[in-house]
N, C-alpha and C positions, 0 to 999 in steps of 0.2 A: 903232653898235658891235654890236648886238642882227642887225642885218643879215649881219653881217665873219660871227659866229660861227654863224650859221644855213647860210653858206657854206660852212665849213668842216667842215658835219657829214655824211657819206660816207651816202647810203640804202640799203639792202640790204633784200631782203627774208627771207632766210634766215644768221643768224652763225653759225658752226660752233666753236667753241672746242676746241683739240685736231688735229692732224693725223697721228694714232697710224692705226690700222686701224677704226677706229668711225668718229673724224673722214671717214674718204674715203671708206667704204662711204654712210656718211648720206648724204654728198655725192652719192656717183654713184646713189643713191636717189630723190633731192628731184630730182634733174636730169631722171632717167629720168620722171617722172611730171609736175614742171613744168616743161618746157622752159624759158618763157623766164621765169621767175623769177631773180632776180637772185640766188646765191649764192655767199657768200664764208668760206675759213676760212684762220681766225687760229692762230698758231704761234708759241710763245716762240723756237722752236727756229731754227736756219738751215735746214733740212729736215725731210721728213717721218719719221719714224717715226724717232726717234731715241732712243727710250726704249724701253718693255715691246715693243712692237708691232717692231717692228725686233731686237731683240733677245730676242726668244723662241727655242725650241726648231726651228720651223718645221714640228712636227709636226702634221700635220691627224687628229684625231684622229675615230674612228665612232660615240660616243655612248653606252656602254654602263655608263660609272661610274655613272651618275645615275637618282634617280628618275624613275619614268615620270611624277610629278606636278611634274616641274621645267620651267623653260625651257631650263635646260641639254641635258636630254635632246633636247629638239627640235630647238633650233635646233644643237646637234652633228650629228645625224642628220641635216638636212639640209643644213649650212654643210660639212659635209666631201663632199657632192655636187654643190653650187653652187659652192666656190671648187675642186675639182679643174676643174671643166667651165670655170672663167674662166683657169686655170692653160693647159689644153690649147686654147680657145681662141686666147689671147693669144698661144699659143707661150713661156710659162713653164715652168722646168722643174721635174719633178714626180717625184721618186720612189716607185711603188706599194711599197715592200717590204714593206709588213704588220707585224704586230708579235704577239709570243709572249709573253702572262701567267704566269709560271712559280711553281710555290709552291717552298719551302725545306723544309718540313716538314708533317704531317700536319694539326697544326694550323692551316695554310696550304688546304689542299684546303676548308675552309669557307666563305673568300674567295674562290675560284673559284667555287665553286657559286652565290654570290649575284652572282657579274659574270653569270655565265650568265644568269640570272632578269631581270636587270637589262636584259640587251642582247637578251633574247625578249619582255620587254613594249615597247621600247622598239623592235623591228623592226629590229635593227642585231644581222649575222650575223656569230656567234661559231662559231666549231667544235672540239670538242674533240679533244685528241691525244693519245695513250700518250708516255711519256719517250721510247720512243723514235721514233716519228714526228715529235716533235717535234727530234731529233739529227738528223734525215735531213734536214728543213727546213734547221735549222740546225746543223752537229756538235759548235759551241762551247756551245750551251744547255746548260743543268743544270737538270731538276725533278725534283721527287717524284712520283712515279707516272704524275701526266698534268698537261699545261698547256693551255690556251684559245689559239686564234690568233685573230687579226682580221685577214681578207684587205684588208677598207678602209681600214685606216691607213696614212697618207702623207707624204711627204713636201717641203717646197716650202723655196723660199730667200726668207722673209720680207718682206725689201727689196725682193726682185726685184718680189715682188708692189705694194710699196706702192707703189714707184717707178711702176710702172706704171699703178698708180688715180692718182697723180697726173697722168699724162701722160695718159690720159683725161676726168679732170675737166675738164683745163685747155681741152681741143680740144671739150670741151662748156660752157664759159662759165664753170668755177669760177674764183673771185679764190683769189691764196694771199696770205693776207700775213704771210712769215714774221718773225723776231723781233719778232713782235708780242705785248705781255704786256695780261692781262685784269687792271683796276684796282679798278672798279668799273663799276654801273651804277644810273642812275636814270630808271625806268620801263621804256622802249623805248630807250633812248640809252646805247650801249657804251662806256666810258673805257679808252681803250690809252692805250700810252706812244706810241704813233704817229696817236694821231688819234681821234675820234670818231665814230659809225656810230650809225644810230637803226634799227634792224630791226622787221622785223612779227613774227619770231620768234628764239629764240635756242637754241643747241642744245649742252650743254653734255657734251664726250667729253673733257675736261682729262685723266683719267687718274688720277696721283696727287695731282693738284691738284682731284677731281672736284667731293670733301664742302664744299672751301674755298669753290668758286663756287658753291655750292648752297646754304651757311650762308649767302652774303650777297644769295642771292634768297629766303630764307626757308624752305628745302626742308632734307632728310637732317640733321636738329639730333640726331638720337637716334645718327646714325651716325658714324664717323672714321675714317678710313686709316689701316692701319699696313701700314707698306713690311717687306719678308722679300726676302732676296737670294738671288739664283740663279748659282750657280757653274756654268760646265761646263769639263770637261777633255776635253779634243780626245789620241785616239791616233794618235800620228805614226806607225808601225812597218809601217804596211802599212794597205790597204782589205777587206780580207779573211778578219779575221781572225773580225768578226763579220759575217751576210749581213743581219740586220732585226731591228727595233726588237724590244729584251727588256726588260718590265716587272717587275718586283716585283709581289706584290699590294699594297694599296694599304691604310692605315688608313680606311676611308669616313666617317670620323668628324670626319675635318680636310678640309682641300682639296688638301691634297699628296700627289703622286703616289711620293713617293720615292727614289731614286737607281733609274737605270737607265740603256741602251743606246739608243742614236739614231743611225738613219743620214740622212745628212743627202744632199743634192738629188745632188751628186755622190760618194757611196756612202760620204764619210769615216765615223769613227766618233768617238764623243764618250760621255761620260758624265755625269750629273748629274739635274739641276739640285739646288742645297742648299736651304733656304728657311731662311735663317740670318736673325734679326729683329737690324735693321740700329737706327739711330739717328736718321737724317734723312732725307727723301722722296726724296733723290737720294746717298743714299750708297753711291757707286759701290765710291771706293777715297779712303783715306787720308783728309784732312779738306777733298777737293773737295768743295765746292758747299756745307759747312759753313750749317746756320740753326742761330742758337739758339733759337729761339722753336719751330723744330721739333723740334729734339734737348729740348725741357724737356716739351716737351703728350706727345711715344712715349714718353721714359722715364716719364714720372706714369702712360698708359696699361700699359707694361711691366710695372711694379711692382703694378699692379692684378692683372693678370693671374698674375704669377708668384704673391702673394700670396696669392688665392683658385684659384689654380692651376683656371682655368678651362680646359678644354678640355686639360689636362695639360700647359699649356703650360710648366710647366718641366721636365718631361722636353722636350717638344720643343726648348725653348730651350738645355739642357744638350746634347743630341745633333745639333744641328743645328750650335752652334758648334763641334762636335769636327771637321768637314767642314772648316775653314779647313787642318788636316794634309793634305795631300796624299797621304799614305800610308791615310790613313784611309776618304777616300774611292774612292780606292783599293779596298781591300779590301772594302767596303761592295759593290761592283760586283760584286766576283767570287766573290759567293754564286751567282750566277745564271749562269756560263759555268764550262767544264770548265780553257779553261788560257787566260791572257794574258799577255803580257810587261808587268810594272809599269813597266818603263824607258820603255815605248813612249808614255810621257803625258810629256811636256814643256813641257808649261805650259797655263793657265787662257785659256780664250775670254773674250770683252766680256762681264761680267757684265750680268744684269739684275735688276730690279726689281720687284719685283710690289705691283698697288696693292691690298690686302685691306681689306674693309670690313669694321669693326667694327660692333656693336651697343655702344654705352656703355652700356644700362640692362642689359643681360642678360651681356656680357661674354661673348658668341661670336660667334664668327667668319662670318659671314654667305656663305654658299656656292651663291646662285643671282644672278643679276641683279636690280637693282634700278630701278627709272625712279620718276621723281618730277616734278612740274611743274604746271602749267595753261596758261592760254590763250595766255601771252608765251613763257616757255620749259619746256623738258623736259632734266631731269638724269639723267646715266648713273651711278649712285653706286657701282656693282658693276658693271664690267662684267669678272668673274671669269675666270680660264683654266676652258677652250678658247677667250676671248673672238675666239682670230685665226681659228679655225676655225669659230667662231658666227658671223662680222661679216655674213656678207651676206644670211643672214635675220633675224638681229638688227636690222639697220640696216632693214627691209621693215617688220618691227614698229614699232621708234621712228617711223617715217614713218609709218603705219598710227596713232600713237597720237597724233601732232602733227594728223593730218587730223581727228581727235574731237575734239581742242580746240581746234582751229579753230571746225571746224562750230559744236561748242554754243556757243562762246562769240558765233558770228555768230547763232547764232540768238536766244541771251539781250541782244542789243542790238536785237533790232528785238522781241522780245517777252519780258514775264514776268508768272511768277504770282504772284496773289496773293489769299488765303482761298477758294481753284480760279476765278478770272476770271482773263481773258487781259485785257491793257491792251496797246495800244502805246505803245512809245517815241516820243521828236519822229522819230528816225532812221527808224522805220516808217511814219510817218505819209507 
């Protein structure tokens, strides 16, 4: 009997959990440096990126929100140079159009000045405009006095991309194994609903499921997900009316960028994203994909938060559900352009989802990447927006931090200290 199930357990040397844009970058990471390593990832889903990663903005953004003492900053700065060059490679399509930081009012022009700061330590060129240089760019923009451009912000069609690190993986040896769901695990041996896998490593890009796998390897206990929903409303009325992306400034204080202008790979226009905090890890629309056990642990966190109104979260929570009006957000847009047609929005694109990592002891909002693990596996507990536009030096790191615990740990089996003497193990001997 002990034989039947020995048979039946699948060997891999690399498990990949997740097949969002982390999942595939890892992937074509671990591939690019061990060839024939045996790599496979696993997917609740019928396809890739069917979540955040698929349903993001597809904005590749230049890196200048962030602290120079962040991850964010870097791997932005360089994730929006690495996936345009995999975009024009591949023959993906890729809209340069740039994008215009506009302030509203004078007490906006402060926020300006510290993006400036921000995207000169951070080596990511910003250039300032007068109003009206900035109408000549664009004629439908509106600022006060002067606005910032970023000639590197871009464009791409998300899927496009992922579809396509899949179809590379695949012609490089990756397994997919899609609707496959992560159970548990004990030690080095994976429990799906499809089978068993004993891996040398396990690499965990769940997403919104990230903290859940990581609690039950004994990682991210301090931290928790809470999902915020992303609306966008697509303008039907023409492609023209806006020429590139127009941001707000931004509160630097949260993670959200605000309501804004995006032009998308084939020059439509859209507006949004809301980050309206939702009730369950997948609550898309209506009472799909309904847990209770998830709608009771966000509202206990909800009510923490509005309570001690950490991080102002009920102003956010109150202005952010005003965004479900349609007219509201609406209008929210057209602080930043001279004239639009409100009719020209006719309905809401695929919502998405964003997976935010909480702090439970401190009760904020946790706003760079997080990596946690040891010698078996490595958890991605944060992997924050611009995650899509981080992924492929992101994913350079995680790989880069897997090969350190590799190492020590090969090295702490054939030797360790102890009161400063070296001993060998039987294994070194």
């Amino acid at each position: 009997m002990k034989k039947e199930i020995t048979n039946l357990i699948k060997p891999v040397d690399y498990f990949i959990i997740g097949a969002g844009i982390m999942g595939l970058t890892i992937a074509r990471e671990l591939k690019k440096r061990y060839p024939h390593k045996a790599v496979c990832v696993a997917e609740k889903e019928a396809e890739v990126a069917m979540h955040a990663s698929g349903r993001n903005s597809g904005v590749l953004h230049a890196g200048f929100y962030y602290t120079s003492d962040s991850l964010k900053a870097r791997f932005t700065r360089e994730g929006n140079k690495a996936m345009s060059r995999y975009c024009e490679e591949n023959g993906l399509k890729i809209n340069k159009c740039g994008k215009i930081i506009v302030a509203n009012d004078e007490g906006e022009l402060a926020g300006l000045e510290e993006l400036k700061r921000r995207g000169d330590r951070n080596g990511v060129e910003l250039i300032w405009l007068s109003a009206e240089e900035a109408r000549k760019m664009d004629s439908n923009v509106r600022t006060h006095i002067k606005a910032l451009y970023s000639p590197n912000t871009s464009s791409v069609d998300p899927m496009q991309v992922c579809r396509r690190m899949q179809v590379e993986n695949e012609q490089n040896g990756v397994e997919f194994l899609f609707h496959t769901i992560y159970l548990r695990h004990d030690n080095n041996r994976i429990f799906t609903n499809r089978g068993v896998y004993e891996c040398e490593f396990v690499i965990n890009a769940a997403g919104l499921y990230a903290d859940k796998i990581a609690h039950d390897y004994g990682f991210g206990k301090k931290y928790t997900i809470i999902p915020f929903k992303g609306i966008f409303l697509k303008y039907n009325k023409n492609k023209s009316d806006v020429v590139t992306n127009i941001y707000p400034v931004p509160n630097l204080e949260n993670p959200f960028l605000g309501v804004h202008f995006t032009k998308t790979v084939d020059n439509s226009i859209k507006i949004g994203p809301t980050a309206i905090p939702v009730f369950w890890r997948e609550n898309y629309s209506g009472f799909h994909r309904f847990n209770a056990r998830e709608f009771i642990q966000i509202i206990y966190y909800q009510a923490k938060l509005f309570r001690k109104n950490a991080f102002n979260f009920r102003r956010l929570a109150f202005e952010e559900m005003k965004k479900y009006k349609k007219k509201h957000l609406i209008d929210l847009s057209f602080k930043m352009i001279n004239q639009l047609d409100p009719k020209g929005f006719d309905g809401s694109l695929k919502p998405g989802i964003r997976a935010q990592l909480l702090n439970k002891e401190t009760l904020e909002l946790v706003q760079d990447f997080v990596l946690e693990g040891d010698h078996q596996s490595i958890h991605i507990l944060n992997a924050v927006s611009p995650a899509f536009t981080c992924s492929i030096p992101f994913a350079e790191h995680v790989v880069n931090e897997i090969a350190k615990k590799q190492e020590a740990n090969s090295r702490n089996r054939s030797t360790y200290q102890v009161k400063g003497y070296r001993y060998l193990t039987r294994s070194g001997r």
